[in-house]
C-alpha positions, 0 to 999 in steps of 0.5 A: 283794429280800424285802419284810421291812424286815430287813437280815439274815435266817435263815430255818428254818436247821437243820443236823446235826452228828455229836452236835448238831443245829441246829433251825429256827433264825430271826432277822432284824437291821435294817441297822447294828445290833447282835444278841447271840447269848447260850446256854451253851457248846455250845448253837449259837451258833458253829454259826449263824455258821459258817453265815452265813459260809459256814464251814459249808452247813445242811441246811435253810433260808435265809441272806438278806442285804440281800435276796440269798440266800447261803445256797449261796456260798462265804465269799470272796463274800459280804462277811461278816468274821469276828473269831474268838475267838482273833482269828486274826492272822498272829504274823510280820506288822506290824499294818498287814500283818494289816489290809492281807491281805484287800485284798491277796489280792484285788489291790487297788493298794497305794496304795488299800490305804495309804489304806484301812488308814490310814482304818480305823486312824484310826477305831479309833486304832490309827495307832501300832501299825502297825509292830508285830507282834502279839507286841509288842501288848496284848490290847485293841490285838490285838482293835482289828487284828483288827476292822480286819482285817474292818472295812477289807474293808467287810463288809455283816456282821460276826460277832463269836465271843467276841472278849473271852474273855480279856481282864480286865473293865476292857478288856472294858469298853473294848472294849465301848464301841469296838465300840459307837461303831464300829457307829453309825460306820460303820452296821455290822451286827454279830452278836455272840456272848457267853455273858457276860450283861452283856456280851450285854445292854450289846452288843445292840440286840437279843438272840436266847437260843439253848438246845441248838440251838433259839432260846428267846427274841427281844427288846430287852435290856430285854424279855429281862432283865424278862421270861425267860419260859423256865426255861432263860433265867432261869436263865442270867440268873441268876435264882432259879427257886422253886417257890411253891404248885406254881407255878416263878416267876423271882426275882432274889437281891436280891428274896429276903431272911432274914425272921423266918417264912416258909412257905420254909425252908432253910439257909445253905450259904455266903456271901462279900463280892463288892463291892457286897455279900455273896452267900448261897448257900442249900438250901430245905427241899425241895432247892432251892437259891437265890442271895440277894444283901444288903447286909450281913451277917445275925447269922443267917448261920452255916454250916448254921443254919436260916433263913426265906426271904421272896420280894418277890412283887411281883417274881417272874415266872411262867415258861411 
């Protein structure tokens, strides 16, 4: 055992593929909590499941779990589950057949496994589907069988790659919660990959960032979305990065608005209604372009027409 309160550590893992590289790349997660591991595509985060699962063996660094290093053991020993993005079930085989394989691969008695699928099934409220073949289910009824796929082995750690890429909002919504409630159910620990901001901030207790193979920031969800630090982060968040007075601050659309003067000038490139409100699209005089989000439609928003552009300072964010 180390003496770090931490239930899962990754210690100065690096690994080098044939166009990409790992690179010290270090965090800890307490037992029965969730971490997101939010970056673009391409910027790793596969990579580090794949090395805590044994998928993969990095070249340098630790792999910790409750104290035991598994950084050399093979994948069947290390009491990690995997929820792939495809989600990887058996097409020929019921429900309760797909949830039942791990248990039965390692010879556990069938009456023990009628007992243990039943009770996984049950928590995640999947008792009617049993019978039925992955074919004959919803997307969201195909995500529930695969976590109780990895669930019902009693994992110390579940990974999750980007298990709700295809399904629409409302389910990711749903699905969202489920994995959210089962997590305090069951004190699961879970590390939970997104490049989907709203789902990686409403998903993690804790967040790790990770840019083109390095960890670019740690933090709450709150501590994340208040303060980016990175320039590559507030970008991803979806933040305005402007240069004022030669300094880059982070702005969020809503704090830029069309005012009468202003030092910053630019142009309206486009805009449309999403919902709660229209989004401009706009190119400062400098080249820059920005995101301004308002409530309504300006008279002044016409395609290509000059404008001036106020920034709320008391809400930008000095970047390192």
């Amino acid at each position: 055992m180390t003496d770090s309160l931490a239930f899962v550590e990754i210690k100065n893992v690096s690994k080098r593929y044939s166009d990409f590289s790992l690179r010290n790349i270090s965090l800890e997660l307490e037992k029965g909590k969730i971490l997101t591991l939010m970056g673009e595509s391409g910027s790793g985060k596969t990579s580090i499941l794949r090395i805590i699962s044994g998928l993969d063996f990095p070249d340098s660094g630790k792999v910790l779990i409750s104290g035991r290093d598994i950084t050399e053991i093979r994948p069947g020993k290390r009491n990690v589950g995997m929820v792939f993005q495809d989600l990887a079930l058996f097409p020929h085989m019921t429900a309760y057949d797909n949830i039942a394989y791990g248990l039965r691969s390692l010879r556990y008695k069938e009456s023990s496994i009628e007992q243990m699928v039943s009770n996984i099934s049950e928590t995640l409220r999947i008792s009617s589907l049993l019978e039925k073949f992955p074919g004959n289910i919803s997307g969201g009824e195909k995500q529930r069988v695969a976590m109780a796929r990895s669930l019902v082995m009693e994992p110390d750690l579940l990974l999750m790659d980007e298990p709700m890429s295809s399904l629409d909002p409302g389910l990711r919504n749903d699905i969202m919660v489920e994995i959210k409630s089962i997590s305090r159910k069951l004190d699961q620990t879970m590390i939970y990959v997104t490049h989907d901001v709203k789902e990686g901030l409403f998903l993690g207790d804790s967040i790790v960032y990770i840019g083109d193979g390095e960890v670019v920031r740690k933090g709450s969800p709150e501590e994340i979305w208040n303060n980016p630090e990175s320039e590559k982060l507030a970008r991803f968040l979806g933040f305005n990065i402007i240069k004022v007075k030669g300094e880059k601050v982070a702005v969020r659309p809503e704090e830029i608005e069309i005012v009468e003067n202003s030092e910053i000038t630019g142009k309206i490139l486009g805009y449309g209604f999403e919902g709660s409100g229209y989004r401009l699209d706009a190119e400062l005089i400098d080249g820059q372009k920005i995101c301004i989000w308002t409530g309504s439609t300006p008279e002044k928003i016409i395609g290509g027409k000059n404008i001036n552009v106020g920034i709320r300072f008391g809400e930008k964010m000095k970047l390192k």
